[in-house]
C-alpha positions as CSV (number, residue, x, y, z in Angstrom):
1,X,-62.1,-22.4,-78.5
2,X,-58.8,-21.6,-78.5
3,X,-57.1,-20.5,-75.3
4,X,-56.8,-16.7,-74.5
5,X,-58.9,-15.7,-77.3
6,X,-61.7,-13.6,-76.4
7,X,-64.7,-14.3,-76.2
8,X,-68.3,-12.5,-77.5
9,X,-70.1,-11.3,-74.3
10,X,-73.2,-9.4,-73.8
11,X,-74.7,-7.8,-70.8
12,X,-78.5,-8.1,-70.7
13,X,-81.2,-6.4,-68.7
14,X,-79.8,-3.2,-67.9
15,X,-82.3,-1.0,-66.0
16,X,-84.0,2.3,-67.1
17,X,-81.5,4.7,-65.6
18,X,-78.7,2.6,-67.4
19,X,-80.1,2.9,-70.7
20,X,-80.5,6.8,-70.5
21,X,-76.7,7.2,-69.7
22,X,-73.4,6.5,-71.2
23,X,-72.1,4.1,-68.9
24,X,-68.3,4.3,-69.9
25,X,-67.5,1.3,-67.7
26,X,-64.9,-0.3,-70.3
27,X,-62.3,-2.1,-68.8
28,X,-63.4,-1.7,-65.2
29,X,-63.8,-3.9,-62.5
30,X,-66.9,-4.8,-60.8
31,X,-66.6,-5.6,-56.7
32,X,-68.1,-7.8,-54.2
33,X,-68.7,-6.5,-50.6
34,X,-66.9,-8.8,-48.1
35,X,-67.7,-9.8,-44.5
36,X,-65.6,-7.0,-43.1
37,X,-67.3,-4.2,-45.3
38,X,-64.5,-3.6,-47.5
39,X,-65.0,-3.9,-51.4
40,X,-62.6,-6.5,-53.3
41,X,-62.5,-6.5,-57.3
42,X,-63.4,-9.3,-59.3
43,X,-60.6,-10.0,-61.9
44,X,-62.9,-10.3,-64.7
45,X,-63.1,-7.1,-66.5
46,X,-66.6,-6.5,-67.9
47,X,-68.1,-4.1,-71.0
48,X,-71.8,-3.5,-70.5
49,X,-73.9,-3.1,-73.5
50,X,-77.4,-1.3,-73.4
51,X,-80.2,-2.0,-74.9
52,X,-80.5,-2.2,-79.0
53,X,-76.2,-2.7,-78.9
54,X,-74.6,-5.4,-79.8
55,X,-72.4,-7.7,-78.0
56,X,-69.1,-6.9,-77.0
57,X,-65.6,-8.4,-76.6
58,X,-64.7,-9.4,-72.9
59,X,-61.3,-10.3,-72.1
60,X,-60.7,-13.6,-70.0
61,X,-61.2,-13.6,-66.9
62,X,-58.4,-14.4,-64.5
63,X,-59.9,-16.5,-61.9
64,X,-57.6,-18.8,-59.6
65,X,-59.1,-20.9,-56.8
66,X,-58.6,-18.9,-53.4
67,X,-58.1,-22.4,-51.4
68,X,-54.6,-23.5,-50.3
69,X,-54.8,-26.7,-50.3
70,X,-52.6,-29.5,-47.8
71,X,-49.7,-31.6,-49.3
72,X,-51.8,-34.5,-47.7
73,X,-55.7,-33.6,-49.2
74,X,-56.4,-35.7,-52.1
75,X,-57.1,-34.7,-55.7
76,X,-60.6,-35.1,-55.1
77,X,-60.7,-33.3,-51.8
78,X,-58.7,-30.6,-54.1
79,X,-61.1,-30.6,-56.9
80,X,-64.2,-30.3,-55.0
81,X,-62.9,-27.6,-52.4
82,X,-62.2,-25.7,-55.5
83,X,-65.3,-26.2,-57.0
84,X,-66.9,-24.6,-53.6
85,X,-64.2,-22.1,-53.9
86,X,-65.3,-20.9,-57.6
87,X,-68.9,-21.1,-56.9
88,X,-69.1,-19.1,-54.2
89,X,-66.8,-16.2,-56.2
90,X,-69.3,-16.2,-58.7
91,X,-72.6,-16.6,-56.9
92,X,-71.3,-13.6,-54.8
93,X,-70.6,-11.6,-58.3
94,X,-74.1,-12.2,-58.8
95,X,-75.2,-10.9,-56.0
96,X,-73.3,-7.5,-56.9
97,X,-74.6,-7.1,-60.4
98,X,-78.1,-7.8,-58.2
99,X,-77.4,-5.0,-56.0
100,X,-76.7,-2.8,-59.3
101,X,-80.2,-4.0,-60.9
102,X,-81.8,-2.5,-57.7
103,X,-79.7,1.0,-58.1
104,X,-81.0,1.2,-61.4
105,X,-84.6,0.7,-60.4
106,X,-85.0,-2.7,-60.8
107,X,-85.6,-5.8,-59.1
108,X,-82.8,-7.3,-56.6
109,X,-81.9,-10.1,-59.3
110,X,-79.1,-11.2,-61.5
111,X,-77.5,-13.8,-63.2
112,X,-74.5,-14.6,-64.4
113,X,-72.7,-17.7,-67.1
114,X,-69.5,-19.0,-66.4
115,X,-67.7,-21.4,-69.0
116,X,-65.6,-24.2,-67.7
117,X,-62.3,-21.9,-68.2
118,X,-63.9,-19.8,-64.9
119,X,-64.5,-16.7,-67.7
120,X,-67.4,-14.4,-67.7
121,X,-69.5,-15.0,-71.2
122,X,-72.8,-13.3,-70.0
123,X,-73.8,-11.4,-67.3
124,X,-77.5,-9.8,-66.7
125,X,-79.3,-7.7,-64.5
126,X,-83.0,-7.9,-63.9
127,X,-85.3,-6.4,-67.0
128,X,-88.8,-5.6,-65.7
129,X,-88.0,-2.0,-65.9
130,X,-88.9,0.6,-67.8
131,X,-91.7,-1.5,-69.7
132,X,-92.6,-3.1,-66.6
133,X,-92.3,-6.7,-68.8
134,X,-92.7,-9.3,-66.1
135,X,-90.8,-11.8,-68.3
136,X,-87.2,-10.4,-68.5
137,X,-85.6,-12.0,-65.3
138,X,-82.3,-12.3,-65.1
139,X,-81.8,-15.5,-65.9
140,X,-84.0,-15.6,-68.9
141,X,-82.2,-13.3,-70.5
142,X,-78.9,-14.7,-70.0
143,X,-80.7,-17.7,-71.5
144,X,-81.5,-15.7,-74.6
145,X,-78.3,-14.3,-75.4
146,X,-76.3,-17.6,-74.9
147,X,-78.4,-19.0,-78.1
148,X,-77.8,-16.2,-80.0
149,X,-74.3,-15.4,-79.3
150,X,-73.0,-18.9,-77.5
151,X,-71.9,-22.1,-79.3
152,X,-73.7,-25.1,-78.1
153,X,-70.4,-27.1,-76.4
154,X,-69.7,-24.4,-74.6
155,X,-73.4,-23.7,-73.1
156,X,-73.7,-27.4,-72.1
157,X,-70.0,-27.3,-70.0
158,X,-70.8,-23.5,-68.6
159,X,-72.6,-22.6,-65.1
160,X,-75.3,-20.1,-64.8
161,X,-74.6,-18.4,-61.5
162,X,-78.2,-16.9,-60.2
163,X,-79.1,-14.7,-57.4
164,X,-82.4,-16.5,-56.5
165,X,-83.9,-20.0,-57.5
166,X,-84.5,-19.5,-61.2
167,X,-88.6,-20.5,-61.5
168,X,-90.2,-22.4,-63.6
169,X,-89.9,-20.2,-66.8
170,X,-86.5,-19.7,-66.4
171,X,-85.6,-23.1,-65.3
172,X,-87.1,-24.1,-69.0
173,X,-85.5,-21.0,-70.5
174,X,-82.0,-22.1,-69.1
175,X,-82.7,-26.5,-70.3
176,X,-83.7,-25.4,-73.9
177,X,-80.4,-23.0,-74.1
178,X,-78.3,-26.0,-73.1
179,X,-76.8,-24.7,-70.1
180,X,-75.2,-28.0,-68.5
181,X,-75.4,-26.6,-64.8
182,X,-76.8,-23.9,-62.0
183,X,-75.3,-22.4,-59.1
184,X,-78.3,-20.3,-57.0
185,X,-78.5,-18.6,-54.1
186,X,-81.8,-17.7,-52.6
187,X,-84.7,-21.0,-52.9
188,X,-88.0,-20.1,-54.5
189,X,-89.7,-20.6,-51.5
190,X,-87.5,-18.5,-48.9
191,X,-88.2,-15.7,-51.7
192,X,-91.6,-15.9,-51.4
193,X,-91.5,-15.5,-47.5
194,X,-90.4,-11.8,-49.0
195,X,-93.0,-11.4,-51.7
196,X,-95.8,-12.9,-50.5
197,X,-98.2,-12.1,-53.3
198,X,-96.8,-9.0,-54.4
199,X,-98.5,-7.4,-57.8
200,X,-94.7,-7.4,-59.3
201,X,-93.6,-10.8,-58.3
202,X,-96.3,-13.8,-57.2
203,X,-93.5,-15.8,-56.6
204,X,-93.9,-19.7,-57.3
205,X,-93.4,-22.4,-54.9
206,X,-91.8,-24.5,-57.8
207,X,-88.3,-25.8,-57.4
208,X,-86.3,-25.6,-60.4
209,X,-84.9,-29.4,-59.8
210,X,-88.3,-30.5,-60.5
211,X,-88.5,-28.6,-63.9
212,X,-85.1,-29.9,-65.1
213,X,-85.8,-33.3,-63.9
214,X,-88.8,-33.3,-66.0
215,X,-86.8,-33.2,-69.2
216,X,-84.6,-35.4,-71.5
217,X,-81.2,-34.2,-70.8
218,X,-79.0,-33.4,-67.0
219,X,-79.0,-30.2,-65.8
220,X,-77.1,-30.5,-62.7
221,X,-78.2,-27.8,-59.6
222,X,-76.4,-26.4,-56.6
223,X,-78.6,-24.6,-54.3
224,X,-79.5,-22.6,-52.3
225,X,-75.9,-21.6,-51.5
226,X,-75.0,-18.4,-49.5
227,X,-79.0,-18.0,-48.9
228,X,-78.3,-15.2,-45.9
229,X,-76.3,-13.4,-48.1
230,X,-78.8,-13.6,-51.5
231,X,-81.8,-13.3,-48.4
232,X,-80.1,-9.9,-47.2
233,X,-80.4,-8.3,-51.3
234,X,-84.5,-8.3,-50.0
235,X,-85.0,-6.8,-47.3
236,X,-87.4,-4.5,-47.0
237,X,-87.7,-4.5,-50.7
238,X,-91.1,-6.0,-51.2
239,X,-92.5,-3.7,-48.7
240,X,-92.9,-0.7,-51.0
């Protein structure tokens, strides 16, 4: 794909309270709470689409690694502390559109794909709300819309960023889309110290390596990564 061109994004599992409104939220810029409390902006500028729209245009993002790195580190130390670097930028935006699933009265998950240029293609909250369809996690339907609306090369180089362990439907969801690699946050099995058996989530206890390893093609995994942080989007949640 040609460099600076835009890209076809969509913005999947928008909650009940976000399909009733006009959101308006063109050209703005989501944020990611930092240790200190303040609020920093992402640079990628995102268009959310509701339900029954189609996808819209994003612009690039404008990510640059936030490592300085030493005259003496080698190009592998480089490459590697900026791989750290951009996964943990884009976990921690998934944590933010996870904490916007849960204002609009949905489930504390999200997930969000990456291409290898660092720029936002598909971003999506959790969907159980308002039908109450226990199938539309986050990552699923991120999985979904990158078939539809995703050319294959650029699934198989691009990173799905995930607030939790995707289970085993979505870890099958995200092989047969193609999508060459997964950042996550929170492990299956730490969530379901916070579920338990809860009547809206009887989480697994099914790692997600162990479904991609089943299958005929490498999905590489990163995870958990950040867990306190992606731990800290439950508490007290399940409780209700």
């Amino acid at each position: 794909m040609p460099g600076g061109a835009d890209l076809p994004i969509a913005a999947a599992g928008l909650g009940f309270h976000e399909q009733r409104r006009d959101l308006g939220m063109a050209g703005t810029q989501l944020g990611l709470d930092r240790d200190d409390g303040e609020f920093d902006a992402i640079p990628t500028q995102v268009t959310l689409a509701r339900s029954g729209m189609p996808a819209q245009t994003l612009p690039n993002a404008q990510w640059s690694s936030a490592m300085a790195m030493n005259d003496d580190s080698t190009a592998d130390d480089q490459s590697a502390a900026g791989t750290q670097a951009r996964d943990a930028h884009f976990l921690r935006h998934s944590f933010a559109v996870a904490r916007r699933s849960m204002s609009h009265g949905n489930h504390p998950f999200a997930a969000v794909l990456v291409d290898a240029g660092g720029r936002v293609l598909i971003e999506a909250e959790n969907g159980y709300m308002p039908a109450r369809d226990a199938t539309a996690h986050a990552e699923r339907l991120v999985a979904t819309q990158a078939c539809t609306s995703i050319a294959a090369d650029i699934r198989a180089t691009a990173t799905l960023y995930s607030s939790a362990e995707p289970c085993a439907m979505c870890a099958g969801a995200i092989y047969w889309a193609g999508i060459g690699r997964v950042v996550y946050g929170l492990s299956e099995r730490r969530l379901r110290d916070f579920t338990g058996n809860h009547p809206e989530n009887p989480t697994l206890d099914l790692p997600c390596r162990d479904v991609f390893a089943s299958g005929q093609r490498t999905t590489e995994v990163v995870g958990p990564l950040l867990e306190d942080e992606a731990a800290a989007l439950h508490i007290g949640v399940w409780d209700r």
